[in-house]
N, C-alpha and C positions, 0 to 999 in steps of 0.2 A: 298463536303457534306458527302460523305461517307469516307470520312477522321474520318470527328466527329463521326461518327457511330460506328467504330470502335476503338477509343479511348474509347467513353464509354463503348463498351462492356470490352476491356481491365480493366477501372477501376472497373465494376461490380463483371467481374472475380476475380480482384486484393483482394474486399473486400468477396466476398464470401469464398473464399480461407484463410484468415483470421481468418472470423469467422468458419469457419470448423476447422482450426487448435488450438483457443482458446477454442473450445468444447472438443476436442479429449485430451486438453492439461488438462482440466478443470476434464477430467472422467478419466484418469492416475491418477490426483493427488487425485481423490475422492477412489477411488480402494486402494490405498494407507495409508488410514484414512485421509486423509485430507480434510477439506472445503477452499475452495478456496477464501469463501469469509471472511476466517480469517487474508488472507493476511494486513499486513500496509506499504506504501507506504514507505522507509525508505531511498531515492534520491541515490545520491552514494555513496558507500562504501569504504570512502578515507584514511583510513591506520588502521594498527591492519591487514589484510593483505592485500591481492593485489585488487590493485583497481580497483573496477564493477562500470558501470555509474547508470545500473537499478538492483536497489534490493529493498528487502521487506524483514519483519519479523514475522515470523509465533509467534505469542506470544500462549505461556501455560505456566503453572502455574510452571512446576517444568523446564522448559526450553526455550528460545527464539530463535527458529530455524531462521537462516539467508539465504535467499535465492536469488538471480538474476539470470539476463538474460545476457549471455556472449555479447560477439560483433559475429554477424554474427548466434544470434539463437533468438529462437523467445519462443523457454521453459525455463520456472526458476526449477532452478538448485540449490539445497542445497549444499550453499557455507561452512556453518560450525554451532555451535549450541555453546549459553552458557548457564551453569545452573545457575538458578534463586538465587542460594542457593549461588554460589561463588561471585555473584556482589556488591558490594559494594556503586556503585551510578552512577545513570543516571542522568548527566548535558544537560543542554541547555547553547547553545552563540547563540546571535543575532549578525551579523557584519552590521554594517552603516559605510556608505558614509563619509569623516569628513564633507566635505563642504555639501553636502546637506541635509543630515540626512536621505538618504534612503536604504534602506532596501537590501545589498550587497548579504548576505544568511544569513546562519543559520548549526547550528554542532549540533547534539545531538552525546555526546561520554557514551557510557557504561563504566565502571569502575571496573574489575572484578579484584579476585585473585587465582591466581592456585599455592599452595602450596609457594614457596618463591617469586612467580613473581608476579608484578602487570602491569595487561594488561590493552590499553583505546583501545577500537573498535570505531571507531567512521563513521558518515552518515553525509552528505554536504547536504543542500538544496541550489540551487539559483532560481533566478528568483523573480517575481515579488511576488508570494504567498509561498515564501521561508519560509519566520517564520511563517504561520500557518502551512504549513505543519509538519516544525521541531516540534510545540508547540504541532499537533497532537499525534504526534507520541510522542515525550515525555509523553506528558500525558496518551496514552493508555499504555505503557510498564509499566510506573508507578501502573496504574489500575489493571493493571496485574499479577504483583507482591506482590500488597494487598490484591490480591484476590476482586478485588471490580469490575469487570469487570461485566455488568451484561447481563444475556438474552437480554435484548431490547437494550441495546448498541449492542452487537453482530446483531441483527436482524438492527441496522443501518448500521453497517458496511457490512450486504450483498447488501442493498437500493445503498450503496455507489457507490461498485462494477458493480452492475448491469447498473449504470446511467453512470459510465469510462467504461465502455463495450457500451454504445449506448445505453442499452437496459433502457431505462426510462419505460417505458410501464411495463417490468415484475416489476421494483423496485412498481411502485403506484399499479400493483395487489396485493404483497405480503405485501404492507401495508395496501392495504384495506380489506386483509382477517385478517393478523395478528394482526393489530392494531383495528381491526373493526370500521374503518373510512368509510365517505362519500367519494366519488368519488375527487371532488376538495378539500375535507380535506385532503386528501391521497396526491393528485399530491401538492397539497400546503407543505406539510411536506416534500415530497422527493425534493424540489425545496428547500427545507432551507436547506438539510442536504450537497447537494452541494454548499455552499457558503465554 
């Protein structure tokens, strides 16, 4: 019995230890100018260069900062940056199955140009919710490049963060001040934006 006792304290520590290191990692990147909860999920970073399994892209308007997480670290780490101004076009690929027709992954590749060269950067999704994520992410860099990006999109995508961080509880306060919803209007809304 005091076997289990101390596994779970090991696992308590395990996760405590976590979230102290995603705060610390969270108020580095805020000191910095950055909001953390601007990050977009971007799967991995499979060529254009070397290959990250976990990255993200910090989108702004005159730039799309690229950022992951090595192997063996737990900080994202600014991989490289393109300006908004040299791209040319952001595609989506869906791949399926031939025989079944299910859902293998998903590419979204950038398409930029630097003076005589033309580069394709490109991000892998697999898994099961592979093409929405790619279709996310297509679609917010797109937004962002329009300039169409708006406040309350942004105020989703911290809702987002905070519910992949566990923390659902602070996503439905920040909706129930921000959006000045009811209690279960609130938690009903952050329950959709997770889908």
């Amino acid at each position: 019995m005091w076997i289990l006792y101390i596994a779970v304290a090991i696992v308590v520590l395990v996760l405590i230890k976590k979230a102290v290191e995603t705060k610390n990692e969270e108020d580095v990147l805020r000191k910095s100018g950055i909001n953390p909860f601007r990050f977009i999920d971007s799967g991995s970073y499979v060529f254009g260069h070397i290959p990250i399994q976990i990255t993200f892209i910090y989108p702004l308007k005159e730039e799309f900062k690229i950022y992951g997480i090595k192997p063996g670290s737990l900080r994202k780490e600014q991989l490289s940056s393109i300006e908004t101004a040299k791209i040319k076009d952001i595609t989506l690929e869906n791949k399926y199955a031939t025989d079944s027709g299910e859902p293998l992954g998903a590419l979204v590749t950038i398409i930029w140009r630097e003076g005589n060269f033309i580069h394709n950067t490109a991000f892998q999704f697999v898994g099961n919710d592979a093409v929405n994520r790619a279709d996310t992410l297509h679609n917010r860099l797109i937004k962002v490049m329009n300039a169409e990006y708006s406040e309350a999109e942004d105020l989703d995508d911290q809702m987002r963060y905070l519910v992949q961080q566990n923390n659902k509880l602070q996503a439905v306060k920040i909706c129930k001040e921000r959006k000045a919803m009811g209690l279960l209007e609130a938690k009903t809304y952050v329950e959709s934006l997770n889908m």
